[in-house]
N, C-alpha and C positions, 0 to 999 in steps of 0.2 A: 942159516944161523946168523952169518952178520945182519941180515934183514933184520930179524928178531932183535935183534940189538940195538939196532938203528932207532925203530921204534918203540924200544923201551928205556930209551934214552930219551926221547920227544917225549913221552907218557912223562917222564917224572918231572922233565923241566915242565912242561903245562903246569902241573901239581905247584912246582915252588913258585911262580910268577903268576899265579892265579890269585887275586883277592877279590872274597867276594862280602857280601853286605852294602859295598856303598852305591847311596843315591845321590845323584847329578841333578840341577846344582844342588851344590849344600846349601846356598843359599843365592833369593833371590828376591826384588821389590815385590812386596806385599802386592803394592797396588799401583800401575801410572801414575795417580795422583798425589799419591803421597812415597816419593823419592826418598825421605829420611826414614821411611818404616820399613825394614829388611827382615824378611822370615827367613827364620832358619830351618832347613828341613829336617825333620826325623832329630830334630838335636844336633847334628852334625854329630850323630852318635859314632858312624864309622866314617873315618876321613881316607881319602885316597893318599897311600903313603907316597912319596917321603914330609909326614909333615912336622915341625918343631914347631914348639912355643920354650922358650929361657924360663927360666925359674926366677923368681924374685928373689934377691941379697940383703936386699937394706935399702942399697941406693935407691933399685930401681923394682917398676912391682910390672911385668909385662902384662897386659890384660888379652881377654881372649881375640880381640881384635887382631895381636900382634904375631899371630899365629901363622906362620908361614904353609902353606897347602901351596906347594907350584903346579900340582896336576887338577885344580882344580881352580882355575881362575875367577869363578864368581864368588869367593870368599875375601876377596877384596872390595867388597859390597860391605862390607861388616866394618870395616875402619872406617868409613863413609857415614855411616848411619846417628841418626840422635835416637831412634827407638830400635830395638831388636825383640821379635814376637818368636815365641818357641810355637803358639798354636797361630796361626792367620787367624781362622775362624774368629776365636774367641780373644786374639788380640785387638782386630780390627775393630771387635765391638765397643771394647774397653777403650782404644785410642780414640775414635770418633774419627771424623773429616779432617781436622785441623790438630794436631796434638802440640802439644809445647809443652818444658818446662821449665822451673825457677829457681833456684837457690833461694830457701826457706830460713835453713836456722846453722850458726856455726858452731861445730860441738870440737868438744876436748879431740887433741892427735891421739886417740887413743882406739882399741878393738871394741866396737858394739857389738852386741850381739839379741839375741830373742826376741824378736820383736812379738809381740803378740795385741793385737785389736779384739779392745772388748766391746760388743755392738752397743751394750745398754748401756755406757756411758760412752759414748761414740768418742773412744779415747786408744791413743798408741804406746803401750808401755815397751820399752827395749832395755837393756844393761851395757853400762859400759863398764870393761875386766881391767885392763891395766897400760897404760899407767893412769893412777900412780898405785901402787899396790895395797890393799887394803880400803881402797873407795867401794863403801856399801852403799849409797844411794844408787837407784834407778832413773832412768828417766820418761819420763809420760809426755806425749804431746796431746793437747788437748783440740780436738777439731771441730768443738761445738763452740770456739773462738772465731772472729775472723779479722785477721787473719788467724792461724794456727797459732798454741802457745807452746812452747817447749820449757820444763819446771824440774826440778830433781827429786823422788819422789824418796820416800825411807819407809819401809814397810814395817810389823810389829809383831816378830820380832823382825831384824833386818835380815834381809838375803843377801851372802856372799857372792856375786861375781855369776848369776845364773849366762851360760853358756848356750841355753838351748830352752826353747820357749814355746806352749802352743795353750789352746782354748778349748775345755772341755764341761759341759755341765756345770757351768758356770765358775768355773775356778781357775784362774792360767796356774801350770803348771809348768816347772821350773828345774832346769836341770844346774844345779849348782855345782861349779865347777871346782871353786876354790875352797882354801880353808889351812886354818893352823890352831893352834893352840890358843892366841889372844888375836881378836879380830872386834873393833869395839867393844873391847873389854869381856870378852864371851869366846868361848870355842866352838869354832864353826868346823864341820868337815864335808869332804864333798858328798852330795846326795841328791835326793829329790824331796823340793818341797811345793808347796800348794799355795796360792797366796788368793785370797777373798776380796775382790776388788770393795766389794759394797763393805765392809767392816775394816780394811785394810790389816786384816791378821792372817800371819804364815803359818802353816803347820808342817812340819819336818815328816815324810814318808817313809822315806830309807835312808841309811847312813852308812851301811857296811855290806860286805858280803860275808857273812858265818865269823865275821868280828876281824876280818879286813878292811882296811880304810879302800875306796875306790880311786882310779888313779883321776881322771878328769871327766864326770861324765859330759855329753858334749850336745845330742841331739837325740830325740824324742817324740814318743808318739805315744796317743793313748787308744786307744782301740775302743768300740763304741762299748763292748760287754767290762770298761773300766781297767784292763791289762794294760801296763805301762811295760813299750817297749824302749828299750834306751843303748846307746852306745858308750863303753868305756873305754877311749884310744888313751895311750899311755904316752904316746909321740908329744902330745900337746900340753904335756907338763910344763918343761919348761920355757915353753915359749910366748908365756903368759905371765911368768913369776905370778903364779898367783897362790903356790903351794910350798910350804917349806919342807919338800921332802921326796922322796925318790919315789916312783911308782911300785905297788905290792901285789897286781894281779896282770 
């Protein structure tokens, strides 16, 4: 009997001190040659515990670099690094031999967001949310310039604050996060809207759930059969000021 014990005491520590999923290293140089491009593997999807990253305050915003893994020493390859490739394959192709880059253009201290490229006007539209609250222009970079131009862009009608941005059958389409009752003189509420690069005109898709306002919607997809799928987190009300009013779903 105490045998029996013995060993089903071994059995369940095995259990607790067993992790399993992760791959060694998490991360390592793409390539000899190129020292500053560090692949990460599998995502560093599962890290070998005990690992911490600090939370941003205000002060300060810890990035994933800052990520403490001590049982895994090649994740100190990641602080080091000027590129990080989630695919080798398909990042090496994209970095080429020699990779560099530059500091382009200086934007507001402010949250951008969606960025979305439309190929036929080989053009970068993004949104910045706030501050200051209540800025409805976009901004577009234009890269059939050279160098690139960065411009502020006003749509027609204008879109509030879109959070979440992608490119479908030629319409980006736009998750609009914000909204109140007077927003350039017009009542905006959160939705999804469509914006027609070639005409510059918005059309509003959804606005409510069964005559609910939506809290923030945030990111989005449209599926090829035209389903827009989309998330509504309620966490990211107020951390935006971009809505006058409490979350309803």
């Amino acid at each position: 009997m105490r045998a029996a014990i013995s060993v089903s005491v071994l059995a369940v520590c095995g259990v607790v001190s067993a992790q399993t999923g992760v791959f060694r290293p998490l991360a390592q140089q793409c390539s000899p040659s190129l020292p500053a491009v560090v692949c990460i593997n599998r995502y560093a999807s599962v890290m070998p515990y005990h690992f911490f990253r600090n939370i941003s305050n205000g002060a300060s915003n810890p990035t994933f670099a800052s990520t403490s893994v001590p049982n895994d020493t090649s994740f100190a390859l990641v602080d080091k690094a000027d590129f990080l490739a989630f695919d080798q394959e398909r990042g090496q192709e994209i970095l080429g031999s020699n990779p560099s880059y530059d500091f382009i253009f200086h934007v507001a201290n402010a949250v951008h967001e969606a960025p979305v490229y439309v190929p036929s006007q080989n053009k970068l539209y993004l949104s910045q949310l706030s501050p200051p609250p209540g800025y409805l222009p976009q901004l577009v970079i234009d890269l059939n310039q050279h160098p690139p131009t960065l411009s502020e862009y006003l749509s027609d009608p204008p879109v509030y604050a879109p959070n979440g941005g992608t490119f479908h059958n030629g319409l980006i389409y736009w998750a609009a996060s914000g909204g109140n009752n007077s927003i350039g003189g017009t009542e905006q509420r959160v939705g999804l809207r469509t914006l027609d690069p070639m005409t510059n005109k918005t059309t509003t898709i959804l606005n409510n759930y069964f005559g609910y306002y939506f809290n923030t919607i945030d990111d989005l997809f449209v599926h090829p059969n035209g389903d827009v799928w989309f998330t509504d987190p309620g966490q990211s009300v107020p951390a935006h000021d971009i809505i006058a009013r409490s979350p309803r779903l």
